[in-house]
C-alpha positions in Angstrom: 17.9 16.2 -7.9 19.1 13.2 -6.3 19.1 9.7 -7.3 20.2 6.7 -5.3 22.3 3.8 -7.8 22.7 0.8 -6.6 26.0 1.1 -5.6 25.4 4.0 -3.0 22.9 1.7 -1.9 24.8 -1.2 -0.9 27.6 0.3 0.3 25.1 2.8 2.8 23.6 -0.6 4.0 26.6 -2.1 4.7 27.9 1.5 6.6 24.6 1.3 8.4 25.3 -2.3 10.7 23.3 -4.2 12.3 20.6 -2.7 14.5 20.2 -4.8 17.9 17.0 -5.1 19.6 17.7 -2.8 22.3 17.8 -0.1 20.0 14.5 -0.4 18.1 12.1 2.2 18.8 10.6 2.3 22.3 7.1 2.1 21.1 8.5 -1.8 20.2 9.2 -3.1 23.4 6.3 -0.9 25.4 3.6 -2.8 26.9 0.3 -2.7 25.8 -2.5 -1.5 27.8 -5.5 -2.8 25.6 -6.0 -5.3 23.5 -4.1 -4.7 20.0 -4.3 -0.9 19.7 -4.7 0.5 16.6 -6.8 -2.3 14.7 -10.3 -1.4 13.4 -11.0 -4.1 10.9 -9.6 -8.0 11.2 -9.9 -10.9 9.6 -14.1 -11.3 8.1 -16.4 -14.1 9.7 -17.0 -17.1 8.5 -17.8 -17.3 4.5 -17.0 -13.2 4.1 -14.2 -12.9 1.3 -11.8 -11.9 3.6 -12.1 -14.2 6.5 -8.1 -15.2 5.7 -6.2 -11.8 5.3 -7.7 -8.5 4.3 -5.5 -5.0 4.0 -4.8 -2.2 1.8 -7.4 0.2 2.7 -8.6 3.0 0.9 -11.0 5.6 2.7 -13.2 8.2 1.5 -16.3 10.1 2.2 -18.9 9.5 0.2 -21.4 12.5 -0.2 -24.0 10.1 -1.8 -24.5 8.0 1.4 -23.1 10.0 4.0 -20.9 7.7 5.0 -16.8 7.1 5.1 -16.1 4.5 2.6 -13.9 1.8 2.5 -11.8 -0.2 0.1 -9.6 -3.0 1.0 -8.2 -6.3 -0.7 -9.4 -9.9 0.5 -8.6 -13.4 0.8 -10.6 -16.5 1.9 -9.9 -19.6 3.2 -10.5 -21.1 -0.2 -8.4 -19.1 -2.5 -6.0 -21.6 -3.8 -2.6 -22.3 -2.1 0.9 -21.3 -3.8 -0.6 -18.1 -5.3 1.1 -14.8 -4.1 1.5 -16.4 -0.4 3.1 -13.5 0.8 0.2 -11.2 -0.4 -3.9 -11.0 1.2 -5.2 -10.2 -2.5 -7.7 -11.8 -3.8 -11.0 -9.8 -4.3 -11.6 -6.5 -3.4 -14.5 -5.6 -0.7 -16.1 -2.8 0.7 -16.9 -1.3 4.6 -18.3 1.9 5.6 -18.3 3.8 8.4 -20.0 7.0 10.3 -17.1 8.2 11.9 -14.6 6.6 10.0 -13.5 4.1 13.4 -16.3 1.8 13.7 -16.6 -0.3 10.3 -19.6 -2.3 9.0 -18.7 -5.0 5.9 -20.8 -4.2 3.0 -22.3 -7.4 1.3 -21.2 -7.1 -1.9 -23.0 -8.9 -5.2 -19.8 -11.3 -5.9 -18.2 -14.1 -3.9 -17.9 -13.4 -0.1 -19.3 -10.4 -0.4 -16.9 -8.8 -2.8 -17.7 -5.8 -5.4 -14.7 -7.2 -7.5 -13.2 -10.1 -8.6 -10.0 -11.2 -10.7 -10.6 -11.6 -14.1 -11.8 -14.8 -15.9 -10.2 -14.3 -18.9 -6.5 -16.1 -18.5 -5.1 -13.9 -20.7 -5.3 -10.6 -18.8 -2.9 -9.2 -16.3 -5.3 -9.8 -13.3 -6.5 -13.4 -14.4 -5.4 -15.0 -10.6 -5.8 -12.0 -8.0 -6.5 -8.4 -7.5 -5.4 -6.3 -4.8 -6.5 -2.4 -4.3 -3.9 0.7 -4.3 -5.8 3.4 -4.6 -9.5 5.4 -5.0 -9.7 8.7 -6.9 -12.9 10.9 -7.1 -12.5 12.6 -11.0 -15.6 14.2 -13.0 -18.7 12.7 -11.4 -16.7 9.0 -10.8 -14.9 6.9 -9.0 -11.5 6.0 -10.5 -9.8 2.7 -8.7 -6.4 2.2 -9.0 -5.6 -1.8 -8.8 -2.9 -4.5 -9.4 -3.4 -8.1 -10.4 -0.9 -10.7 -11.6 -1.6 -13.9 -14.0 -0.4 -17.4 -14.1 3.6 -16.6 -14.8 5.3 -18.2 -11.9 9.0 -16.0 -12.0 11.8 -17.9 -12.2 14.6 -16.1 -14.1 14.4 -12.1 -15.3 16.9 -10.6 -17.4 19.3 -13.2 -17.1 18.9 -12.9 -13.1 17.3 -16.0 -10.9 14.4 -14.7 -8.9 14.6 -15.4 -5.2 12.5 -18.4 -4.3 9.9 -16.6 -1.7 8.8 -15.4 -5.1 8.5 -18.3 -7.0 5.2 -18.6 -7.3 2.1 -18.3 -9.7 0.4 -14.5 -9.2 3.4 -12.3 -8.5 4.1 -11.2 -11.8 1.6 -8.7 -10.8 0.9 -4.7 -12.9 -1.5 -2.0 -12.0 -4.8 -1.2 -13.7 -7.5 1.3 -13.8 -11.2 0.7 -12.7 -14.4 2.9 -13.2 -17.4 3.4 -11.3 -20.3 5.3 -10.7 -21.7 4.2 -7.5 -18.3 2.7 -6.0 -19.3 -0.9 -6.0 -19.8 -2.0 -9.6 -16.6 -1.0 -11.7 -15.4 -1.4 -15.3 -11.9 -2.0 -15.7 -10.3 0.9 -18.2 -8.1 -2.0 -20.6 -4.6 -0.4 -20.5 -2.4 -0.5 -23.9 0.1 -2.9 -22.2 0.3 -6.5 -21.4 -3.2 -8.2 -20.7 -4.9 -4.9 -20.3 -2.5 -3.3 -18.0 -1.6 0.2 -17.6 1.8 -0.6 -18.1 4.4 -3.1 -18.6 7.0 -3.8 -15.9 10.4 -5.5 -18.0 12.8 -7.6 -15.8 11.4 -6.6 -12.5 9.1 -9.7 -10.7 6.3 -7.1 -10.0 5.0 -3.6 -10.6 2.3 -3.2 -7.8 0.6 -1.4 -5.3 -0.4 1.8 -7.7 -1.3 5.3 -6.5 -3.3 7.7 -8.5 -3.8 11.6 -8.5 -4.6 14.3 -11.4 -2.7 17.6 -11.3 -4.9 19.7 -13.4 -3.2 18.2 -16.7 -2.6 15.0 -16.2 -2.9 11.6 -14.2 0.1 10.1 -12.7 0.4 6.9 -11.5 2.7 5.8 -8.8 3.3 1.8 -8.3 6.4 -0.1 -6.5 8.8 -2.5 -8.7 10.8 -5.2 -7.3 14.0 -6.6 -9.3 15.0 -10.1 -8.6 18.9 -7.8 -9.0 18.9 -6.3 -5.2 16.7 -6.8 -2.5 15.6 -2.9 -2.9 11.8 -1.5 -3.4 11.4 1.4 -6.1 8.8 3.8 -6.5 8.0 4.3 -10.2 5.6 6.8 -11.5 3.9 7.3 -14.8 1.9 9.6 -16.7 -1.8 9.7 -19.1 -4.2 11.8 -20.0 -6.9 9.4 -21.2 -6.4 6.6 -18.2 -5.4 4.2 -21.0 -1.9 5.1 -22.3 1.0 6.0 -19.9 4.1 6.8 -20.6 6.6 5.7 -17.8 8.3 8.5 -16.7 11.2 6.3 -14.7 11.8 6.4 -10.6 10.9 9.4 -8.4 13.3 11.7 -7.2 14.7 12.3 -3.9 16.2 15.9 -2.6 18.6 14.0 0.0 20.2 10.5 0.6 17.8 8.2 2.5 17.5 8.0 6.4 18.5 4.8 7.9 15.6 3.4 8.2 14.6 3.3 4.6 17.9 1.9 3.2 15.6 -0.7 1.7 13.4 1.3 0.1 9.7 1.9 -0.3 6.6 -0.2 -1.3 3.6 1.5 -0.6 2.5 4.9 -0.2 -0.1 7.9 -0.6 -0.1 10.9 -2.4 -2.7 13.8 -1.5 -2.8 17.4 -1.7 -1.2 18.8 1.4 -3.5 19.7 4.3 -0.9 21.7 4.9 -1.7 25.1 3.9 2.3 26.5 4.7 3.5 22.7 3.1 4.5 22.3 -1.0 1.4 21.2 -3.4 1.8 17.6 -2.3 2.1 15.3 0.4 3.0 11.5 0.6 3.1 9.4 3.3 5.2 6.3 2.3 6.0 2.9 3.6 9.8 2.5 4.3 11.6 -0.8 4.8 14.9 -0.5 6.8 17.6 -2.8 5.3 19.2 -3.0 8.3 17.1 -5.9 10.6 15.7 -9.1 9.4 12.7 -9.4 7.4 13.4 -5.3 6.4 10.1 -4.3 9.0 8.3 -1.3 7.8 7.5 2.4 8.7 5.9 5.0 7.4 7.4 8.2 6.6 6.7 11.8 5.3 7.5 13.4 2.3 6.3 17.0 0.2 6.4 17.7 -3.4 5.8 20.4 -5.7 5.4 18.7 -9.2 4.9 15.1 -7.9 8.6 14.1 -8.9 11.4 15.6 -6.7 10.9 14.5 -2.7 11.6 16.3 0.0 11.6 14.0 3.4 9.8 16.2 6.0 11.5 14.7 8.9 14.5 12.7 10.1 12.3 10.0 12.1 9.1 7.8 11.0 6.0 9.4 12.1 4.7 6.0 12.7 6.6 2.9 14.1 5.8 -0.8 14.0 3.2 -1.2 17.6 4.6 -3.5 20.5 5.3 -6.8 20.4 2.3 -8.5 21.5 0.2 -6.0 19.2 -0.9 -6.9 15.5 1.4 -4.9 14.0 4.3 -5.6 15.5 6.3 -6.8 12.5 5.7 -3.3 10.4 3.1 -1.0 9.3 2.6 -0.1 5.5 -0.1 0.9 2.8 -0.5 4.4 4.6 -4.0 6.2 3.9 -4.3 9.7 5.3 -7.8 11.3 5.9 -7.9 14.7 6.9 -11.1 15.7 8.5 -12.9 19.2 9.0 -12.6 19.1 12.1 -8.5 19.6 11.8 -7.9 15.8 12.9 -5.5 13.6 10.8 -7.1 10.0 10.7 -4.1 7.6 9.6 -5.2 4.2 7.8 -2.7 1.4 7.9 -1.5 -2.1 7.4 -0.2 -3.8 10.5 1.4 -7.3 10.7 2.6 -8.8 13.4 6.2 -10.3 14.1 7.5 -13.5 13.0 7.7 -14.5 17.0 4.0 -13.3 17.5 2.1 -16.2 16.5 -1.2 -15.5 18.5 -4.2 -13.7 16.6 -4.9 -11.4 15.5 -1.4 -11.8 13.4 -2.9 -8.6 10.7 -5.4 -6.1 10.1 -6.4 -2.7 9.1 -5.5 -0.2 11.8 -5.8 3.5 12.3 -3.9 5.9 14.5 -5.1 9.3 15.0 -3.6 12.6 15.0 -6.1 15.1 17.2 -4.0 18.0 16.6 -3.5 17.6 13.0 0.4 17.4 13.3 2.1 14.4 11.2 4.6 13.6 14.3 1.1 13.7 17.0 -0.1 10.0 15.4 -2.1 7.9 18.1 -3.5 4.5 17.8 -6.8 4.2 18.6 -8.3 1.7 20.9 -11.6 0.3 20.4 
């Protein structure tokens, strides 16, 4: 079992170099041949809850209504400035969808439209913005795994001075657990850590983007921490049997150094039992950020598992690059969602932003790519 210090880490950066344009991926530089391939749900209209940034989807289907679900986070054009810039939390909303491509947003009882908001009580973790990581169906419910942060702006962690593009109120952020019935009204499950949390998250500037399964004994929670030490993203994972107390367990592990294109690390990801009937129990589809080019632009990767603790990469290459230039997604994709469907397709939910040079809207979304023979390296973005 392999883990990477911090050491290894810098020093494999530094053998990486620099990566030049003319060697990104292909897919980069190709022109489109319709209009930003790949995105299915954009920024709301007018007065909708996420008419400024929406992302981190979540899709299931929902026997009830017959229906693909979806959740996603969302910001409006009145959520205040200086709070998690970087971020599109806010509230979280809800689409649904017949075929899982063409989305209707569902007018939720809160603001914008939203079936959740932050909480009003400044003292909780989530008392400035919430952002969703994760939907579980358990016993008859809904189980929503969440993050939120407070009013902390980060400054200085463990004797370390936090860079300033996160120097702001609402990134001190932790994950949470949600309950629900019906899927739109939810109780938050009040962790034993700090403000309700599920757990606390030391020196780092954030523990977020939380992933949730049960293995027939126990939950475990996977969420991404960020220490103002190194510029490097870690995956976490933690475990409970009653949804309230978890007991960190430390940092997954890997069975083999990282590929170049992950030297940075990883910050969002999905964990689901593998489709794959000749595959280990699990599967994971994570985001990776490559170190190596500015502004660490993300992929996604594969990865299998039999407990849910030691990796093993599936292949040596992303099975999903950022899209081309003048697409939405140009500057990275991230918060993968797979959906396998009966039918033996692979429907792959993502979040797309576009490059720093790309200025020209849509700038981010939700998108989807589509695997029609059910292979991980066969992903497709669809066009609409």
């Amino acid at each position: 079992m392999l883990q990477i210090t911090r050491r290894q880490l810098v020093r494999g950066i530094g053998a990486a170099g620099v990566v030049l344009p003319g060697s990104w991926p292909a897919a980069w530089a190709q022109e489109a041949s319709a209009s930003d391939p790949g995105l299915i749900l954009g920024k709301g209209p007018p007065g909708w809850c996420d008419e400024a940034k929406n992302g981190g989807a979540t899709v299931r289907w929902n026997d009830e209504d017959q229906a693909w679900w979806m959740w996603y986070y969302a910001r409006d054009n009145n959520y205040p400035e200086g709070v998690a810039p970087a971020f599109g939390t806010g509230r979280i909303a809800l689409a649904k969808s017949a075929d899982g491509i063409a989305w209707e947003r569902y007018k939720g009882h809160l603001t914008g439209g939203a079936i959740m908001d932050w909480s009003s009580n400044p003292d909780d973790f989530d008392s400035t913005h919430i952002g969703s990581g994760d939907i579980l169906r358990h016993n008859d419910e809904w189980l929503l795994w969440y993050f939120g942060g407070d009013s902390t702006t980060p400054t200085e962690l463990g004797g370390y001075p936090v860079s300033e593009g996160y120097q702001f109120k609402g990134y001190r952020c932790r994950p949470g657990v949600a309950r629900s019935k019906d899927g739109i009204n939810w109780t938050r499950i009040r962790g034993a850590a700090t403000g309700g949390a599920s757990v606390d998250i030391g020196d780092n500037i954030y523990g977020a983007f939380p992933n949730g399964i049960h293995d027939g004994d126990r939950f475990l929670m996977y969420y991404t921490t960020l220490s103002p030490r190194i510029v490097y993203w870690e995956t976490k994972v933690a475990e409970s049997t009653d949804l309230v107390n978890w007991k960190v367990l430390g940092n997954i592990e890997w069975s083999s150094d990282p590929a170049r294109w992950e030297l940075g690390g990883s910050n969002t990801r999905h964990i689901l039992p593998n489709p794959d009937p000749d595959g280990r129990r699990w599967l994971m589809l994570y985001t990776a950020l490559d170190a190596r080019l500015p502004r660490y632009p993300r992929v996604i990767g594969a990865a299998e598992s039999d407990d849910g603790l030691l990796w093993h990469r599936k292949y040596d290459d992303p099975i999903l690059h950022m899209g081309p230039i003048n697409n939405f997604d140009s500057g990275g994709v991230a918060y993968p969602q797979l959906v396998p469907h009966d039918d033996g397709r692979l429907f792959l939910y993502y979040y797309g932003f576009a490059h720093v040079l790309n200025t020209i809207e849509p700038t981010r979304g939700i998108g989807l790519a589509i695997s029609e023979t059910g292979k991980l390296t066969d992903f497709r973005r669809v066009r609409t």
